[in-house]
C-alpha positions as CSV (number, residue, x, y, z in Angstrom):
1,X,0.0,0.0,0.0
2,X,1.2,3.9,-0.7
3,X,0.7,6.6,1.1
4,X,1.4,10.1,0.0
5,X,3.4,12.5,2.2
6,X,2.6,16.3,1.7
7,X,5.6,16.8,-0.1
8,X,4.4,14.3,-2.8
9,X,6.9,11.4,-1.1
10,X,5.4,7.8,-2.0
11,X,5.6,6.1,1.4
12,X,4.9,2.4,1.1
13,X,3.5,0.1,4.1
14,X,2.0,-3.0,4.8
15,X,-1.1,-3.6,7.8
16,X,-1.9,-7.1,8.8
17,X,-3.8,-8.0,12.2
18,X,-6.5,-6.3,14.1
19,X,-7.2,-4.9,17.1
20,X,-5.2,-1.9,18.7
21,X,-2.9,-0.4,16.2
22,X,0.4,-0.7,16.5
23,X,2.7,1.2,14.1
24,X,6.4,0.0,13.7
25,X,9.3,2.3,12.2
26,X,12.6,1.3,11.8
27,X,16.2,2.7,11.8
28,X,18.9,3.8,9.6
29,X,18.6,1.8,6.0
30,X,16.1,-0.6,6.8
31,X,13.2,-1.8,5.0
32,X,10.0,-3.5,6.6
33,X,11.5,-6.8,6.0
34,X,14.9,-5.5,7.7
35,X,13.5,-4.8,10.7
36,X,10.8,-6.0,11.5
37,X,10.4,-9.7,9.6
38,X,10.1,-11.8,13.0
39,X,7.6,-9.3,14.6
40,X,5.1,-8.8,12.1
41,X,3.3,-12.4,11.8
42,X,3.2,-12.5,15.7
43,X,2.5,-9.2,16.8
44,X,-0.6,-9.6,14.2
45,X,-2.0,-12.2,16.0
46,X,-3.5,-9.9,18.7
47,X,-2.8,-6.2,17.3
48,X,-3.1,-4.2,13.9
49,X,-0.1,-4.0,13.0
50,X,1.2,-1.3,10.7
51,X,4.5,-1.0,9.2
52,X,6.2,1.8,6.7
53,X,9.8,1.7,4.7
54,X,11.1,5.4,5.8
55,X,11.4,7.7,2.7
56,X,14.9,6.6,1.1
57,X,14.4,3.0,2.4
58,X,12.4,-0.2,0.6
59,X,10.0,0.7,-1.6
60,X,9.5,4.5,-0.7
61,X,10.4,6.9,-2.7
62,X,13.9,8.4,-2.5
63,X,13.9,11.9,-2.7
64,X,17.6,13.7,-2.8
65,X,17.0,16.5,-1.0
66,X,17.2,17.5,3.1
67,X,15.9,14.6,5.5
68,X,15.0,15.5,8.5
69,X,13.4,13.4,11.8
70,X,10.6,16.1,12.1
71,X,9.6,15.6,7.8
72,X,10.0,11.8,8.3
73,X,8.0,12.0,11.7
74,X,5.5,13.8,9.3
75,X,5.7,10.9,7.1
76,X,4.8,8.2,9.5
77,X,1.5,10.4,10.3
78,X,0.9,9.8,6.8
79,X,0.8,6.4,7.2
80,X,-1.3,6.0,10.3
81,X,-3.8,8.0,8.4
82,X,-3.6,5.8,5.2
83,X,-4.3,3.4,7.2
84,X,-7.4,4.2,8.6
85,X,-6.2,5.1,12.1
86,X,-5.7,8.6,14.1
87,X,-4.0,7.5,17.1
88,X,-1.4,4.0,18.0
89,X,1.0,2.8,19.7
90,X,4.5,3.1,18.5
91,X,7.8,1.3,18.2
92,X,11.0,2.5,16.8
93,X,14.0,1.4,16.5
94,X,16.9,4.0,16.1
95,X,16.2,6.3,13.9
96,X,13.5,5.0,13.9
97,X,12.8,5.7,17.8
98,X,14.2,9.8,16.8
99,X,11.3,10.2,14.4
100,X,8.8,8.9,17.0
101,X,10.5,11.3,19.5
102,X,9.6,14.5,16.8
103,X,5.9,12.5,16.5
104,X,5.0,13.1,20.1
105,X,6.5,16.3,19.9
106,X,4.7,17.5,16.4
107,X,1.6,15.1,17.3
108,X,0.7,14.5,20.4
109,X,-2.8,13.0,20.2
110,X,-1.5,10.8,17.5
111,X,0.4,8.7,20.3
112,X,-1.4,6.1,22.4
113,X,2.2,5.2,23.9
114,X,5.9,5.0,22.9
115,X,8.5,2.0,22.4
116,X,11.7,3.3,21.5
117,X,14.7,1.1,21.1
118,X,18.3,1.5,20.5
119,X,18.2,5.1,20.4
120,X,18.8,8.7,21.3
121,X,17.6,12.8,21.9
122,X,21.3,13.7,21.2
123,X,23.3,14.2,18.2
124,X,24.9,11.5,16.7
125,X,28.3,10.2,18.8
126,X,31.1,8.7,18.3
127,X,30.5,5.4,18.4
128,X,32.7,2.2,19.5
129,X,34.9,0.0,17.7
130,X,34.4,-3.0,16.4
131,X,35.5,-5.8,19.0
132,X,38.6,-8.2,17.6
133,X,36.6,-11.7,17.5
134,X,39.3,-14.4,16.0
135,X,36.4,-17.1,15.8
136,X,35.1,-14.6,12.8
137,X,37.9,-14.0,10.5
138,X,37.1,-14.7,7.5
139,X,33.8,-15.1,7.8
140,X,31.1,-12.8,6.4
141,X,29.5,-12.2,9.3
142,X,32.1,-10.4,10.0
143,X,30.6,-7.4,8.8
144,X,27.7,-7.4,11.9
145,X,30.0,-6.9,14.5
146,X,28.9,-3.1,15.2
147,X,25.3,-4.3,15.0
148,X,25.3,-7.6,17.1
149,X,26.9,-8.8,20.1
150,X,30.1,-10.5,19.5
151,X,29.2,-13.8,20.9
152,X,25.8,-13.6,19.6
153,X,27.2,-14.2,15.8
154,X,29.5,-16.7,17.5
155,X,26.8,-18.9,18.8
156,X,23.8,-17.6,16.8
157,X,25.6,-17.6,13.6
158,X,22.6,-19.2,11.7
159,X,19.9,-16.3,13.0
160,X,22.2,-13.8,12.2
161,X,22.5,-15.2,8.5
162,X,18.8,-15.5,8.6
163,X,18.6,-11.8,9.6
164,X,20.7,-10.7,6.9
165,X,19.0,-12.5,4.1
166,X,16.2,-9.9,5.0
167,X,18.3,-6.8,4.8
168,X,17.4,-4.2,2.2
169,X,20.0,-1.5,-0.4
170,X,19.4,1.7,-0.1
171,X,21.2,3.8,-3.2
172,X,24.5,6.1,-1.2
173,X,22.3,9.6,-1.4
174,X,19.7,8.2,0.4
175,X,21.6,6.4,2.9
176,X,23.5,10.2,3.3
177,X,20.5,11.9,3.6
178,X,18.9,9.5,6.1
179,X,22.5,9.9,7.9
180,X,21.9,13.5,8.4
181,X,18.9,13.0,10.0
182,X,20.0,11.3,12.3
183,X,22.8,13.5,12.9
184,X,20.8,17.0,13.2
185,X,18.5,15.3,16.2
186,X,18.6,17.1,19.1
187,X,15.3,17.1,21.3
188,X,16.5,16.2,24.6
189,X,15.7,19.5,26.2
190,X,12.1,18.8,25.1
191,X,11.2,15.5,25.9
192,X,9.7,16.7,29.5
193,X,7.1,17.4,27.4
194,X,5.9,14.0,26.3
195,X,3.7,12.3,28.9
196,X,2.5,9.2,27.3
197,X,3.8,6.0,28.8
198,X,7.5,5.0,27.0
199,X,8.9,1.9,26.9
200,X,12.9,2.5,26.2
201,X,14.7,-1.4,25.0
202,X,18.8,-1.1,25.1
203,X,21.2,-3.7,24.5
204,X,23.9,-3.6,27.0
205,X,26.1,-4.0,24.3
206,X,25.5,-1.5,21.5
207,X,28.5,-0.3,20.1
208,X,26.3,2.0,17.9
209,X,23.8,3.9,20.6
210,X,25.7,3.6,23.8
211,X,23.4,2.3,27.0
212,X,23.8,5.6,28.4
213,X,21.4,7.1,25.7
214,X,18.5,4.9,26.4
215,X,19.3,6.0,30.2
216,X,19.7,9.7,29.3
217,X,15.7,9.1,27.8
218,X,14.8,7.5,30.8
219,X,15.5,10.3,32.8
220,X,14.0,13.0,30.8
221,X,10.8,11.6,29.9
222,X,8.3,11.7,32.5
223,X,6.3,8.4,32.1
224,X,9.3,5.8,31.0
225,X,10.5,3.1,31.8
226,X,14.1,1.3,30.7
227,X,14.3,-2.5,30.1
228,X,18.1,-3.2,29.5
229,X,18.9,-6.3,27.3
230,X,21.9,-8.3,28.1
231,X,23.1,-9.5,26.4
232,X,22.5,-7.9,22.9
233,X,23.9,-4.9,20.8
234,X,22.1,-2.7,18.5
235,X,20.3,-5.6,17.1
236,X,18.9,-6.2,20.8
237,X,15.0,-6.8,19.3
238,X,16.8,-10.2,16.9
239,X,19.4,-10.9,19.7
240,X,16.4,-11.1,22.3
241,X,13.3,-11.8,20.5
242,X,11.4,-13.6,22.5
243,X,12.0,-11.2,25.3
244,X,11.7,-8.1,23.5
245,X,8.1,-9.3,22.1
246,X,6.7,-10.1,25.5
247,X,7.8,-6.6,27.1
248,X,6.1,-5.0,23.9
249,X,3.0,-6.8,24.0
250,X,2.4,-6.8,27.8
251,X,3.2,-2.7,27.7
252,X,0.5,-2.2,25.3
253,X,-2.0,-4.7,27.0
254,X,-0.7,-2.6,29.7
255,X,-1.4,0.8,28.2
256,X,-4.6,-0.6,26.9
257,X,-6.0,-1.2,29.8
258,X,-5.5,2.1,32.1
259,X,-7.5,4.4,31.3
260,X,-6.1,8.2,30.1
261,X,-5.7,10.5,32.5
262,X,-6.5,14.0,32.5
């Protein structure tokens, strides 16, 4: 399905499932299948489930012009709308979880609640090193060591293939542009301001978002609460499926269930 940004961007997305929306946006060059490939079939089993490809990813268009996290936050109302809903729950991962930080921000009454994973308020940092694994060399898993724990590819080295047979290409100017989105985020003196109920996910591990930006969230927004993976890197939602998806669903049955306050 295609929804149409106001700038004229062809977003696409997919909806399977009923029942309380959920809308999933993920990070930095990932497509739906990327990201989100293990938690669409189940998640759909008790929730709507919409997910988008961010302009520049998948089949969106791939404008080369400025991107930033308020246009692409912009872009995900889009979709909500185009899909029949005015309000959801949200989960982001990285990028992903900037944009949703700009949604509340932009659109308050568009956000039933917040999961934001692997991510930040702050500009982009320098991030870690790969670690020196010798059990890898030469192999081309190699590559994931930023994105994965290290012992994770070691002993998982069959899911993190699986993973990557799901990974999308992005052309270079929109992986640049979607770079610089990233990089111009800065909201952290504003997020005092968002008061729906967060759920922040970290790997312990993450070489690419340190832990101490998931805590520097926790501190700032009013209604949050951190659930620290560990192990697991940037990938934390693969690394720890099966935990990850029964925080997410019990917060929203959670969310679901208390009534607004006013």
């Amino acid at each position: 399905m295609i929804g149409t940004a106001p700038d004229g961007t062809r977003l696409h997305y997919v909806v399977e499932g009923s029942g309380p929306p959920i809308v999933l946006v993920g990070g930095k060059t990932s497509n739906i299948a990327g990201a989100w490939w293990r938690y669409i079939p189940v998640l759909a089993r008790e929730l709507k489930v919409i997910a988008l490809d961010n302009r520049g990813a998948g089949e969106s268009d791939k404008p080369d012009s400025a991107y930033t996290t308020q246009l692409m936050a912009l872009d995900a109302l889009t979709v909500l709308h185009a899909a029949g809903e005015q309000t959801a729950h949200w989960f982001g991962l990285s990028l992903g979880g900037m944009i949703l930080q700009q949604l509340a921000l932009q659109q308050p009454g568009a956000v039933r609640s917040l999961i934001l994973g692997a991510t930040r308020c702050t500009p982009e940092r320098r991030t870690m090193p790969p670690p020196d694994v010798p059990e890898l060399e030469g192999s081309p898993l190699k590559r994931y060591l930023m994105l994965y724990d290290a012992r994770f590819i070691v002993e998982h080295g069959d899911w993190v293939a699986d993973d990557a047979r799901h990974f999308g290409k992005m052309p270079l100017h929109a992986i640049v542009r979607q770079d610089q989105a990233g990089k111009q985020h800065d909201v952290c003196d504003r997020l005092p301001q968002i008061h729906q109920p967060a759920l922040i996910l970290h790997g312990r591990q993450d070489r690419m978002v340190p832990l101490s930006s998931g805590e520097a969230l926790a501190r700032r927004l009013p209604n949050a609460r951190l659930e620290i993976l560990d192990p697991a890197g940037h990938q934390f939602h693969s690394e720890q499926f099966q935990t990850v998806l029964g925080l997410v669903l019990d917060f929203v049955r959670n969310v679901e269930a208390t009534p607004p306050s006013r």
